[in-house]
PDB file of N, H, CA, C and O in Angstrom:
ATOM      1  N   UNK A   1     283.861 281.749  15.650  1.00  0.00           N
ATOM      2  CA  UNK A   1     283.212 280.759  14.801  1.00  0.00           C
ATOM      3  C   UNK A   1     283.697 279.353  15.155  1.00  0.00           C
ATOM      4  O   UNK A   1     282.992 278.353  15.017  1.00  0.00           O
ATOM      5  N   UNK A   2     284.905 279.346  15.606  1.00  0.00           N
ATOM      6  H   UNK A   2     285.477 280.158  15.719  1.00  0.00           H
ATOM      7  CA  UNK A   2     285.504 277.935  15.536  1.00  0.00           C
ATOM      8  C   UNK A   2     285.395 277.338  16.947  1.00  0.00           C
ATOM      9  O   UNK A   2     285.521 276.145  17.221  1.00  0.00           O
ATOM     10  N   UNK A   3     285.084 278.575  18.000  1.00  0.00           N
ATOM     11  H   UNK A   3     284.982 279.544  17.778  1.00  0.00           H
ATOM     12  CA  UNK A   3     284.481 278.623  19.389  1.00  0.00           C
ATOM     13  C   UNK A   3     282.735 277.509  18.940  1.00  0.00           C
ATOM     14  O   UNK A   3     282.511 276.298  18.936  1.00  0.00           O
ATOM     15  N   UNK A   4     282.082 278.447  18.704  1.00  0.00           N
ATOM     16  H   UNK A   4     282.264 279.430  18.707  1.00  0.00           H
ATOM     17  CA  UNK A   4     280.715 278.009  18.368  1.00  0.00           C
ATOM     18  C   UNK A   4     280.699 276.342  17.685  1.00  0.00           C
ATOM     19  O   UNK A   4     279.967 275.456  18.125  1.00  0.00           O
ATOM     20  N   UNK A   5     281.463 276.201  16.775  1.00  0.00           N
ATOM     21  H   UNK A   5     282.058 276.920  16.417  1.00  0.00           H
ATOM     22  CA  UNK A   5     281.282 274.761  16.450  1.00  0.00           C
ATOM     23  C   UNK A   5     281.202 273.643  17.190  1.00  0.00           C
ATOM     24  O   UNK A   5     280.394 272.717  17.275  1.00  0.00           O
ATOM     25  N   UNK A   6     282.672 274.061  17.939  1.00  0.00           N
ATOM     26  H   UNK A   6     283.328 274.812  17.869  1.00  0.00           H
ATOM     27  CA  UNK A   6     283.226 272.966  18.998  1.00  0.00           C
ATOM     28  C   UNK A   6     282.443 272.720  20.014  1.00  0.00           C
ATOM     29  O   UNK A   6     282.199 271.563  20.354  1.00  0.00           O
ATOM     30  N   UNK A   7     281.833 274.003  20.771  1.00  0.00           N
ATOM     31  H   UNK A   7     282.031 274.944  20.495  1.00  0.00           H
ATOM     32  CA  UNK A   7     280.347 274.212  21.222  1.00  0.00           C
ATOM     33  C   UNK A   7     279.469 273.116  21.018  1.00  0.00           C
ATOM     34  O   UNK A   7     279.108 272.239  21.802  1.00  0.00           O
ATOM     35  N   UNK A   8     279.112 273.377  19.496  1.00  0.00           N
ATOM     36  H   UNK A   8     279.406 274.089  18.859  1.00  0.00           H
ATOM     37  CA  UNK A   8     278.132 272.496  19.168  1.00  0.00           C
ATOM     38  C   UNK A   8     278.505 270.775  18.941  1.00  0.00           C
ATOM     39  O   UNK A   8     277.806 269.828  19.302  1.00  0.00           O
ATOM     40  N   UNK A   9     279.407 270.746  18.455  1.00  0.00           N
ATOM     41  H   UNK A   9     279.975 271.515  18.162  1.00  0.00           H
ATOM     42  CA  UNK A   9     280.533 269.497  18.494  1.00  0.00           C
ATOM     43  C   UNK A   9     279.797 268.619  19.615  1.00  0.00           C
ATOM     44  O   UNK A   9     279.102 267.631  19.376  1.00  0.00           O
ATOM     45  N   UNK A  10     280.118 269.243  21.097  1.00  0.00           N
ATOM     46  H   UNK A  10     280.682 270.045  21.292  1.00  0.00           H
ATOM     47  CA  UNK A  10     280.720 268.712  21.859  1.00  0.00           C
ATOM     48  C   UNK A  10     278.682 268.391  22.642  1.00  0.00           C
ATOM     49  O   UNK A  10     278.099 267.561  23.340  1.00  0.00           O
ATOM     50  N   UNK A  11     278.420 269.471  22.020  1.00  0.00           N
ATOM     51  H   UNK A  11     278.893 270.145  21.452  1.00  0.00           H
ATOM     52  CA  UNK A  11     276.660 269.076  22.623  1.00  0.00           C
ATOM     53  C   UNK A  11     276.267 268.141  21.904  1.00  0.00           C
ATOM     54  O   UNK A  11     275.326 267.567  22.453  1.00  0.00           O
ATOM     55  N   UNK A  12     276.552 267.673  20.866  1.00  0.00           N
ATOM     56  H   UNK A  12     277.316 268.138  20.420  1.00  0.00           H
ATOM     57  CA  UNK A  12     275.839 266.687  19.892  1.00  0.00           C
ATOM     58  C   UNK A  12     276.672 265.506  20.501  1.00  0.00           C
ATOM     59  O   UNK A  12     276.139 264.411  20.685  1.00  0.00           O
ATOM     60  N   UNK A  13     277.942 265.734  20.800  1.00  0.00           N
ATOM     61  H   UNK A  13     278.374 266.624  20.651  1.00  0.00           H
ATOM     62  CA  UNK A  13     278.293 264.246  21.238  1.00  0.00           C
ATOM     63  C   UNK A  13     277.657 263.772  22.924  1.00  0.00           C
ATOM     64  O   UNK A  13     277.356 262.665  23.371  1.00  0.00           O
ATOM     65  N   UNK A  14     277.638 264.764  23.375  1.00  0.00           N
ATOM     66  H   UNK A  14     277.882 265.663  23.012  1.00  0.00           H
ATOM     67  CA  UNK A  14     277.077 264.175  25.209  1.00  0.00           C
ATOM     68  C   UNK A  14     275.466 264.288  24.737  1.00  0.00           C
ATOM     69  O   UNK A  14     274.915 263.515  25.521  1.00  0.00           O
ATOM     70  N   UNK A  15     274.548 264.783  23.967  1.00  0.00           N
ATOM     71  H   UNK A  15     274.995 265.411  23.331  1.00  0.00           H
ATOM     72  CA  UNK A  15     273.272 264.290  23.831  1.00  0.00           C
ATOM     73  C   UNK A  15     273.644 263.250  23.351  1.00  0.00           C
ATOM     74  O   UNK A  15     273.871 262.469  24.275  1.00  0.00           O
ATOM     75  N   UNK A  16     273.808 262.867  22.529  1.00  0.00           N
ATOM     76  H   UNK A  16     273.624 263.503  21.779  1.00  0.00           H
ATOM     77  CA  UNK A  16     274.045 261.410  21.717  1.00  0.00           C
ATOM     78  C   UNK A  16     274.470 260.358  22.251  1.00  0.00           C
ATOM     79  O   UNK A  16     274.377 259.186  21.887  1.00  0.00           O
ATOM     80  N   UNK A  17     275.146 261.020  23.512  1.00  0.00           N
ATOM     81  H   UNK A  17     275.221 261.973  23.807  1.00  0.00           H
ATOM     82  CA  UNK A  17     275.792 259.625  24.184  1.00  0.00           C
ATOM     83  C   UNK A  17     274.711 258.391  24.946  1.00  0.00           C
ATOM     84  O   UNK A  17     273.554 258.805  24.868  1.00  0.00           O
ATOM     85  N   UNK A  18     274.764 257.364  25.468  1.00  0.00           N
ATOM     86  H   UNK A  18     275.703 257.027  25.531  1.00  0.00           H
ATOM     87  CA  UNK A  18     273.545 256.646  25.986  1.00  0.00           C
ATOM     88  C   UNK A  18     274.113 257.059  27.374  1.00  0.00           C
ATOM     89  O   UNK A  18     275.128 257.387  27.989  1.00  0.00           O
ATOM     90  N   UNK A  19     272.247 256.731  27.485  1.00  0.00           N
ATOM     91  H   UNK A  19     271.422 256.465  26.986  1.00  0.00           H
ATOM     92  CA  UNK A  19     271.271 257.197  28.808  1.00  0.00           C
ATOM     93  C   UNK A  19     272.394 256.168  29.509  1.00  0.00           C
ATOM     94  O   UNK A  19     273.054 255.396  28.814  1.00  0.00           O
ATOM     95  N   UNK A  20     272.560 256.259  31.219  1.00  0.00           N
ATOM     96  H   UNK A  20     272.024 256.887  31.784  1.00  0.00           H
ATOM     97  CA  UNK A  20     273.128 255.451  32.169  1.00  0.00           C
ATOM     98  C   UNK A  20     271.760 255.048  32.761  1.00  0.00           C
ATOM     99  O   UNK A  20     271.778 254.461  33.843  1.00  0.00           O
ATOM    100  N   UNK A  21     270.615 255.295  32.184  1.00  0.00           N
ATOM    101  H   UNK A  21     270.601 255.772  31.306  1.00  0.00           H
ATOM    102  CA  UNK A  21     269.681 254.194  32.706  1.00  0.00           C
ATOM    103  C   UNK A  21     269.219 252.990  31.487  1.00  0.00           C
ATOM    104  O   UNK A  21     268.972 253.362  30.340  1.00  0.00           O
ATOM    105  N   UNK A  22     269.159 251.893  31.787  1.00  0.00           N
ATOM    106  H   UNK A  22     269.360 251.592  32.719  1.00  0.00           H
ATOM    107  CA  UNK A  22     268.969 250.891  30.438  1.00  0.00           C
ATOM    108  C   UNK A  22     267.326 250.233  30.745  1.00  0.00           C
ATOM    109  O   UNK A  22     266.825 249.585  31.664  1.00  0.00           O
ATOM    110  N   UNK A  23     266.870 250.751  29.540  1.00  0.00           N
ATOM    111  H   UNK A  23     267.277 251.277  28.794  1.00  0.00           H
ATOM    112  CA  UNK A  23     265.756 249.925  29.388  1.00  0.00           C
ATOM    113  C   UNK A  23     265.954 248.342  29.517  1.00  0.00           C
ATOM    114  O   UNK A  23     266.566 247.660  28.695  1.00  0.00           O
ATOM    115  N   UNK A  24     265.276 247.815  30.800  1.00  0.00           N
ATOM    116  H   UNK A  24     264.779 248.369  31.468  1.00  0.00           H
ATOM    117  CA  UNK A  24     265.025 246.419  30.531  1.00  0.00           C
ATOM    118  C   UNK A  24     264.458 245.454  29.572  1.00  0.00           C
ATOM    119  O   UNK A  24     263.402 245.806  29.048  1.00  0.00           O
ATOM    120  N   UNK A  25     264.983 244.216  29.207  1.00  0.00           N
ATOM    121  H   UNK A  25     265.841 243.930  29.633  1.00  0.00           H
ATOM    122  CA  UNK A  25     264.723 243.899  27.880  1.00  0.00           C
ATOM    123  C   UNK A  25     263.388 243.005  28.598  1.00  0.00           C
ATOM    124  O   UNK A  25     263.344 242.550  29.741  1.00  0.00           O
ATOM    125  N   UNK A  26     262.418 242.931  27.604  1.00  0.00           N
ATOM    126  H   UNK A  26     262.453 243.301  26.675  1.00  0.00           H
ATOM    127  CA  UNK A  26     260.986 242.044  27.579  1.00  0.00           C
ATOM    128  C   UNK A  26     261.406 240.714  28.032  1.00  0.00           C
ATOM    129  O   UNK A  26     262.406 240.078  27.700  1.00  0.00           O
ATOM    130  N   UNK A  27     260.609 240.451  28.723  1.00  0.00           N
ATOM    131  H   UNK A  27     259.796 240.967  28.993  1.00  0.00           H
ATOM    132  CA  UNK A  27     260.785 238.498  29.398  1.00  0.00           C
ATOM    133  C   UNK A  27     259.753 238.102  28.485  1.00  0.00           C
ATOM    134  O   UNK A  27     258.788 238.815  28.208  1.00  0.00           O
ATOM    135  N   UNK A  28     260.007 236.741  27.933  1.00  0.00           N
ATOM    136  H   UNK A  28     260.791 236.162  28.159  1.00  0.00           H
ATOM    137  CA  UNK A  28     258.930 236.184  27.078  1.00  0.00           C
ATOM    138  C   UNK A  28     258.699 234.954  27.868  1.00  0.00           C
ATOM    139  O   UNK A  28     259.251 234.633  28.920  1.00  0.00           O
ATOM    140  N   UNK A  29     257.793 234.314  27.196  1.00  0.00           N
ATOM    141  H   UNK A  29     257.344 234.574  26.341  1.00  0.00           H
ATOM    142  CA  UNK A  29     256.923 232.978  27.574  1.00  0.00           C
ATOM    143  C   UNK A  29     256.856 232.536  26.242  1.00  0.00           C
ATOM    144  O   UNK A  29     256.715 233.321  25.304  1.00  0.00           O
ATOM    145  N   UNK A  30     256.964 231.157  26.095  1.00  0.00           N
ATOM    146  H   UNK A  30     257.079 230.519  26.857  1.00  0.00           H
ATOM    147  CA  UNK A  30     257.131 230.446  24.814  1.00  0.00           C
ATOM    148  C   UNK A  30     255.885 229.173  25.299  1.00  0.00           C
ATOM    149  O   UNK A  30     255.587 228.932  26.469  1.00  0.00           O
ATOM    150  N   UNK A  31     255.271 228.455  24.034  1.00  0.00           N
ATOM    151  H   UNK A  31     255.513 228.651  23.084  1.00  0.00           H
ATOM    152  CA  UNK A  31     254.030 227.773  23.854  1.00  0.00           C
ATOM    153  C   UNK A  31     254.705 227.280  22.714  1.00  0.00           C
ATOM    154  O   UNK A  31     255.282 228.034  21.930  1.00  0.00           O
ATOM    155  N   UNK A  32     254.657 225.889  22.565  1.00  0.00           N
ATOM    156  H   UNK A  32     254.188 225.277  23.201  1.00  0.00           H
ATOM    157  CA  UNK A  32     254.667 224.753  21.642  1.00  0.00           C
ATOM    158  C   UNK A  32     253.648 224.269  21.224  1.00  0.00           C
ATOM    159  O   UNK A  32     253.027 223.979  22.247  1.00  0.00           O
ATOM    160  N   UNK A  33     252.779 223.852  19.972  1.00  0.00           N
ATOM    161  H   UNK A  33     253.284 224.087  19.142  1.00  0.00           H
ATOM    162  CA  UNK A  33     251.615 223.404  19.883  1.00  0.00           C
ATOM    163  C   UNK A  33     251.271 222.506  18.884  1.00  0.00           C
ATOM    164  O   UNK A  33     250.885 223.064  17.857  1.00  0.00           O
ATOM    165  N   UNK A  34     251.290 220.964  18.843  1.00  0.00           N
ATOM    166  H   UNK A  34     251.604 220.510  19.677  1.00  0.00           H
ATOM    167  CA  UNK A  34     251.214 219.828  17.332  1.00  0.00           C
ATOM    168  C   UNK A  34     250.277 220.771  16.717  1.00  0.00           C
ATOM    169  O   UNK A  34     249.227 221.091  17.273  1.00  0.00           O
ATOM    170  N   UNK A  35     250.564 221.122  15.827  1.00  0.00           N
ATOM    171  H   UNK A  35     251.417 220.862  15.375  1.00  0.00           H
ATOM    172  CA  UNK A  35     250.119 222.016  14.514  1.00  0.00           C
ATOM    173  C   UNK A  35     249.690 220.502  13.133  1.00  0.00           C
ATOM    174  O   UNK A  35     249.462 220.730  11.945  1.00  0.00           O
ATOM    175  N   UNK A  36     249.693 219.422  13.631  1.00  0.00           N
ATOM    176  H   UNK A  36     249.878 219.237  14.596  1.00  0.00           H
ATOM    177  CA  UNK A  36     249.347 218.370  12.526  1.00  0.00           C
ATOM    178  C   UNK A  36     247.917 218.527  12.319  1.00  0.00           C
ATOM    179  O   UNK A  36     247.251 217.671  12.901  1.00  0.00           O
ATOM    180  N   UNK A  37     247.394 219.215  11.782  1.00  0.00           N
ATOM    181  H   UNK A  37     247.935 219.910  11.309  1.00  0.00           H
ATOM    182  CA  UNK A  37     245.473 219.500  12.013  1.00  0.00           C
ATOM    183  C   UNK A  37     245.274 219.858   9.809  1.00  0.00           C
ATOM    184  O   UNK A  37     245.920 219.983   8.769  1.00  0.00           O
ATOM    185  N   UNK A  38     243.824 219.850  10.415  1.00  0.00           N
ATOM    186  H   UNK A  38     243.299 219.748  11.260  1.00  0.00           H
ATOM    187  CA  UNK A  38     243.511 220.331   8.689  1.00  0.00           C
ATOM    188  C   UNK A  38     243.579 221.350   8.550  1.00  0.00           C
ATOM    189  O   UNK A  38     243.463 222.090   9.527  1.00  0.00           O
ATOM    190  N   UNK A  39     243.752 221.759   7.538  1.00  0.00           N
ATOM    191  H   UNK A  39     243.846 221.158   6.745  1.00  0.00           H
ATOM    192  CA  UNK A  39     243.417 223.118   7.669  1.00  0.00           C
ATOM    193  C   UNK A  39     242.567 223.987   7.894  1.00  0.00           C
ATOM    194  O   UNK A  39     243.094 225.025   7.493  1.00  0.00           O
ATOM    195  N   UNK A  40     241.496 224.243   8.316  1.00  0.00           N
ATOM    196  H   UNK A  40     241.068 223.400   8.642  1.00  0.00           H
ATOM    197  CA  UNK A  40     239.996 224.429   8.761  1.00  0.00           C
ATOM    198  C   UNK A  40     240.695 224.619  10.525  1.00  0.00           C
ATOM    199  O   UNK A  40     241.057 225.691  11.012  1.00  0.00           O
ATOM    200  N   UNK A  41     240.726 223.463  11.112  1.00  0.00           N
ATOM    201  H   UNK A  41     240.433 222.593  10.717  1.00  0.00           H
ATOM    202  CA  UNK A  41     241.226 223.407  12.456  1.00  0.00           C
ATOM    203  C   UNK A  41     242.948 223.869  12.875  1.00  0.00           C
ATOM    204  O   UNK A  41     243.522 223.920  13.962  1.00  0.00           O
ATOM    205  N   UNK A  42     243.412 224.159  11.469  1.00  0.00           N
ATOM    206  H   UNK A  42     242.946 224.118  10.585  1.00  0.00           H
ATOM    207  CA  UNK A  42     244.523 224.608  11.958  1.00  0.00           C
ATOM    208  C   UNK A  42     244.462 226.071  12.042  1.00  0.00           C
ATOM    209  O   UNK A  42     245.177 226.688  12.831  1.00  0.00           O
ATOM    210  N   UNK A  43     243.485 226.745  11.116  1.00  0.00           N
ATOM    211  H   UNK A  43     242.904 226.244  10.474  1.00  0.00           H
ATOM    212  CA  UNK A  43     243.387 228.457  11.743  1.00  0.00           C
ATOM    213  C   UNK A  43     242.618 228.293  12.405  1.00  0.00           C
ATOM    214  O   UNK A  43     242.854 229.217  13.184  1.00  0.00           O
ATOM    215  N   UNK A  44     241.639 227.736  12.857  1.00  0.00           N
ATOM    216  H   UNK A  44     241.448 226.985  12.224  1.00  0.00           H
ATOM    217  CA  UNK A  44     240.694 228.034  14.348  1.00  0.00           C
ATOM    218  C   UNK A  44     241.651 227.702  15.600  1.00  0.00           C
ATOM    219  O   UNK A  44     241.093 227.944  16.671  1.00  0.00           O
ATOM    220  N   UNK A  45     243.340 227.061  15.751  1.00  0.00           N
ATOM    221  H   UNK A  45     243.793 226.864  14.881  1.00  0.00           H
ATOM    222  CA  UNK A  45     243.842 227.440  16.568  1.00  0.00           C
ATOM    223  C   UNK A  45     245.031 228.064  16.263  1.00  0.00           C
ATOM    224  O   UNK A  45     245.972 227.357  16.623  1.00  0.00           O
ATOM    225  N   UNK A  46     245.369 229.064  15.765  1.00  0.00           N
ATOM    226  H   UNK A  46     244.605 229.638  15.473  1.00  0.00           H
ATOM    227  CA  UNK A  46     246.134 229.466  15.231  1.00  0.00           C
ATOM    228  C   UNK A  46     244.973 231.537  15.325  1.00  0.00           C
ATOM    229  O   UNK A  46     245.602 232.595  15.301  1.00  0.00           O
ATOM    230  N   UNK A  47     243.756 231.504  15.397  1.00  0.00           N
ATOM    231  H   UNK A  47     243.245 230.645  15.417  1.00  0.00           H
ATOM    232  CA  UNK A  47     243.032 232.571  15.493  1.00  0.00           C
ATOM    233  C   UNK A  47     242.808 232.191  17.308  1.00  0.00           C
ATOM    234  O   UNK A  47     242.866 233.160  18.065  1.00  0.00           O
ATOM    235  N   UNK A  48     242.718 231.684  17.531  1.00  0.00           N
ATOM    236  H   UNK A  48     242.671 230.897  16.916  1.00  0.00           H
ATOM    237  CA  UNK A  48     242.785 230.867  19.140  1.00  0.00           C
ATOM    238  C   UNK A  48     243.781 231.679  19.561  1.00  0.00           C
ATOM    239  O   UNK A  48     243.490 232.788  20.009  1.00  0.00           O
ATOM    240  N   UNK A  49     245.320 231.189  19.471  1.00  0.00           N
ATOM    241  H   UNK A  49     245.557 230.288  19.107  1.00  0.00           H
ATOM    242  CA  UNK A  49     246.248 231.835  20.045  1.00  0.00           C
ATOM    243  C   UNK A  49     246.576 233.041  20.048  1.00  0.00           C
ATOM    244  O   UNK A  49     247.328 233.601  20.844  1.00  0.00           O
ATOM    245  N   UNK A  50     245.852 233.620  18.881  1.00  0.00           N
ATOM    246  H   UNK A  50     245.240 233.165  18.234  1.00  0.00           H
ATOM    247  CA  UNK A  50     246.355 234.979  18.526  1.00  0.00           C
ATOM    248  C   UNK A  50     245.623 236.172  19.366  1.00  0.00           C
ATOM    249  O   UNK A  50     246.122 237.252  19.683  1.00  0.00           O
ATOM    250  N   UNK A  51     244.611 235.804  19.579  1.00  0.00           N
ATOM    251  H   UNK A  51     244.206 234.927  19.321  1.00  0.00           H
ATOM    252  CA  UNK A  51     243.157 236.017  20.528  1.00  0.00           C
ATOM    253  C   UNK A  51     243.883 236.024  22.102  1.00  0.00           C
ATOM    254  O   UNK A  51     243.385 236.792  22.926  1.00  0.00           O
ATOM    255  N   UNK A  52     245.121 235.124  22.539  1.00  0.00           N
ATOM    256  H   UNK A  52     245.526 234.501  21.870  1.00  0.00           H
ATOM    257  CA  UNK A  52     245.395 234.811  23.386  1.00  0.00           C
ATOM    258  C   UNK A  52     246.475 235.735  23.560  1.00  0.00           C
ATOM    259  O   UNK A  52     247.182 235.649  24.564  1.00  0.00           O
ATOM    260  N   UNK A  53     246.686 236.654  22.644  1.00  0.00           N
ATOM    261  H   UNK A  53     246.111 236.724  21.828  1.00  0.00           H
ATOM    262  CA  UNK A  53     248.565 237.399  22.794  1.00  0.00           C
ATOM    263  C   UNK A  53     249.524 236.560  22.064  1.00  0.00           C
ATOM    264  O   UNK A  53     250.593 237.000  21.639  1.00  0.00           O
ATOM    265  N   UNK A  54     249.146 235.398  21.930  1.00  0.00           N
ATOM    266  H   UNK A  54     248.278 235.042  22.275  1.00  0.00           H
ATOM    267  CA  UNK A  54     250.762 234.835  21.320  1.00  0.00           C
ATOM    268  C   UNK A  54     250.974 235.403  19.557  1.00  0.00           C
ATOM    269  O   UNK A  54     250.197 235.982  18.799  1.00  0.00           O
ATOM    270  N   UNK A  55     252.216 234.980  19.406  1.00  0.00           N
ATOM    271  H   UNK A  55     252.848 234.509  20.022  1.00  0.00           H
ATOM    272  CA  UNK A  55     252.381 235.313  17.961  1.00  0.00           C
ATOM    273  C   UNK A  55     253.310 234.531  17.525  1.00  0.00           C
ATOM    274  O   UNK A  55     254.440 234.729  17.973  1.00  0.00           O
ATOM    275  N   UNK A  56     253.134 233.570  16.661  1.00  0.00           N
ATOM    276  H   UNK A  56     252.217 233.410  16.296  1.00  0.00           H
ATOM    277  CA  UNK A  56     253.411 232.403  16.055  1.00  0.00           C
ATOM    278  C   UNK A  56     254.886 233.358  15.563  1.00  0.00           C
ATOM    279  O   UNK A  56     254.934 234.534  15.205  1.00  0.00           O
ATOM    280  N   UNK A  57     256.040 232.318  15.713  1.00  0.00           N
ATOM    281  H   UNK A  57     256.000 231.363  16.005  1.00  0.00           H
ATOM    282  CA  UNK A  57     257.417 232.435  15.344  1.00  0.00           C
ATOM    283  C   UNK A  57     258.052 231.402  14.972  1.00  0.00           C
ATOM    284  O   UNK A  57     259.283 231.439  14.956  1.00  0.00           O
ATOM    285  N   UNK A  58     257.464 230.427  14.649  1.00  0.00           N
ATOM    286  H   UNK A  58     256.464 230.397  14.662  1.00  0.00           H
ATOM    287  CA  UNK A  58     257.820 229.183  13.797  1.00  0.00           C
ATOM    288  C   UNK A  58     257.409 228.118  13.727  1.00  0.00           C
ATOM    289  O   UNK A  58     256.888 227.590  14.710  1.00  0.00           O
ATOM    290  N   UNK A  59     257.551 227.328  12.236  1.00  0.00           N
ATOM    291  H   UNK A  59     257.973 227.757  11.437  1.00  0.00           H
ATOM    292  CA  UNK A  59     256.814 225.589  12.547  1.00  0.00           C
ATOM    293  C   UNK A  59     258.109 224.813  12.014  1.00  0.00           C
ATOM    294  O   UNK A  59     258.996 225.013  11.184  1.00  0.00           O
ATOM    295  N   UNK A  60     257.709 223.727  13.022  1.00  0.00           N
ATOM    296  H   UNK A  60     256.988 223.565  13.696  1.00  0.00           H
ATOM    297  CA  UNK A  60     259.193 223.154  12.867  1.00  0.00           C
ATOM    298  C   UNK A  60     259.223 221.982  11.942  1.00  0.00           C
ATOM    299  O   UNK A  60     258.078 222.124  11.514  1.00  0.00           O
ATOM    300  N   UNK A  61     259.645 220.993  11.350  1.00  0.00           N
ATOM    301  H   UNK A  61     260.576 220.878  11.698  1.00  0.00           H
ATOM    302  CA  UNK A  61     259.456 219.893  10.687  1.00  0.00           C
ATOM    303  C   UNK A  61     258.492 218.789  10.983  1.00  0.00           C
ATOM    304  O   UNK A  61     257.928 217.954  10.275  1.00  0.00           O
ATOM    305  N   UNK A  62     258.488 219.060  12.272  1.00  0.00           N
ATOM    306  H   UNK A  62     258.946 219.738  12.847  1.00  0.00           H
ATOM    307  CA  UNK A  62     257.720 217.551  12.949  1.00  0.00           C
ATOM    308  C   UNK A  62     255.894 218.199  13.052  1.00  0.00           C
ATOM    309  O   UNK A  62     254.952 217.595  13.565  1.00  0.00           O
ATOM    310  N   UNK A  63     255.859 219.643  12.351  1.00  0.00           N
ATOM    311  H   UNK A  63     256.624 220.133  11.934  1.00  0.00           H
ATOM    312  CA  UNK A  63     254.249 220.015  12.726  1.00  0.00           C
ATOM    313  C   UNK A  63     254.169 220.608  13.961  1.00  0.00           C
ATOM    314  O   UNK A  63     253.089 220.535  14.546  1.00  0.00           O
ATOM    315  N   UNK A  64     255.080 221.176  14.475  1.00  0.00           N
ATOM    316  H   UNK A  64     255.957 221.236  14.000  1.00  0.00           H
ATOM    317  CA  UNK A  64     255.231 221.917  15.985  1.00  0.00           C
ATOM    318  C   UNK A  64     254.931 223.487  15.431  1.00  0.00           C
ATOM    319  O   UNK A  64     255.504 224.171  14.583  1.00  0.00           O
ATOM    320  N   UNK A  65     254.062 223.676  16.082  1.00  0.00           N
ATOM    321  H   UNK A  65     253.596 223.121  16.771  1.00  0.00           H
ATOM    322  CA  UNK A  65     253.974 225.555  15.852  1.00  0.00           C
ATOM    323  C   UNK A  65     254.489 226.353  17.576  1.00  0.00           C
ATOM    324  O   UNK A  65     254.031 226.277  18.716  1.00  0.00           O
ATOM    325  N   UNK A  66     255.616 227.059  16.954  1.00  0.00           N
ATOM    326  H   UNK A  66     255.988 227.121  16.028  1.00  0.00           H
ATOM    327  CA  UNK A  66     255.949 227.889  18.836  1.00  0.00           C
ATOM    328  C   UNK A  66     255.542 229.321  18.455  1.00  0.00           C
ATOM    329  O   UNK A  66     255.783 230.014  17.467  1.00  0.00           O
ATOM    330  N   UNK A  67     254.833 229.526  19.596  1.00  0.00           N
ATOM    331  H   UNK A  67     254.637 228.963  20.399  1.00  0.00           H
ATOM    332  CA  UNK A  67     254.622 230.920  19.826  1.00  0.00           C
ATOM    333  C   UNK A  67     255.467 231.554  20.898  1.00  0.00           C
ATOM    334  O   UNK A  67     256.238 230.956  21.648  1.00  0.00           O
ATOM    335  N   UNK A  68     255.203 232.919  20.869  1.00  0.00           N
ATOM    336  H   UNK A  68     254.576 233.405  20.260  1.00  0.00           H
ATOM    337  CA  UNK A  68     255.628 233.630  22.365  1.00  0.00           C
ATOM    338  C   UNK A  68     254.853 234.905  22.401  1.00  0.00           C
ATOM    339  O   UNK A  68     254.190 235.287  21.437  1.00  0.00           O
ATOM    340  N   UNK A  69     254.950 235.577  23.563  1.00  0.00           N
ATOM    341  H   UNK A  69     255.489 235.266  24.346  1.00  0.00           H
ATOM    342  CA  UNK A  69     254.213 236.288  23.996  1.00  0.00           C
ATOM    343  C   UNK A  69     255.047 237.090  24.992  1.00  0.00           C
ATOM    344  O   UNK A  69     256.043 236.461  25.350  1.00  0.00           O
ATOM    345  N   UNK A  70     254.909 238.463  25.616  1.00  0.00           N
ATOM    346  H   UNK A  70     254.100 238.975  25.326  1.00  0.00           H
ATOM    347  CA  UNK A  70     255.675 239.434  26.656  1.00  0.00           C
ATOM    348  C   UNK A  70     254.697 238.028  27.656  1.00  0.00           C
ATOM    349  O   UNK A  70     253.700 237.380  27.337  1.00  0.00           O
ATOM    350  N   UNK A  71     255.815 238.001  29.298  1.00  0.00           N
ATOM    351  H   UNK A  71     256.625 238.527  29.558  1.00  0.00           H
ATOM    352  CA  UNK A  71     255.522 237.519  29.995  1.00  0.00           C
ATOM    353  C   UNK A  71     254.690 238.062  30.620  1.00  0.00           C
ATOM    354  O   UNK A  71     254.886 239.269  30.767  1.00  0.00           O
ATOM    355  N   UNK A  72     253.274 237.413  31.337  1.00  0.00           N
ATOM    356  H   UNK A  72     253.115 236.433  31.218  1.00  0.00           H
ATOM    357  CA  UNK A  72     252.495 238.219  31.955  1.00  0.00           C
ATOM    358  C   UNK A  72     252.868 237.981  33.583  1.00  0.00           C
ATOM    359  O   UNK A  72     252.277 238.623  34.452  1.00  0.00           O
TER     360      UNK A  72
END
């Protein structure tokens, strides 16, 4: 019995351990865009970009909208 555990012990720790191959991490591309618009024209580019792959990740004080996107 105490055979069998350690057994199992020892399989749960080497499955569990990480792969020696590493997923590469995503390259991005970043887009800045004066976001000072009305609102009417600020979702027609804001449905623009999104249309485009990007995905809005912040607006900054000055009316800057940045997107990013996986690098193509």
């Amino acid at each position: 019995m105490k055979k069998a555990f350690l057994n199992l012990v020892f399989a749960a720790v080497i499955f569990s351990a990480p792969s020696t191959v590493q997923a590469q991490s995503p390259k991005w591309e970043y887009l800045a865009v004066n976001a000072a618009l009305n609102n009417r024209n600020l979702e027609q580019m804001l449905d623009a970009r999104g249309a485009e792959g990007w995905e809005l990740v912040a607006f900054t004080r000055k009316d800057v909208a940045v997107f990013k996107r996986k690098a193509r």
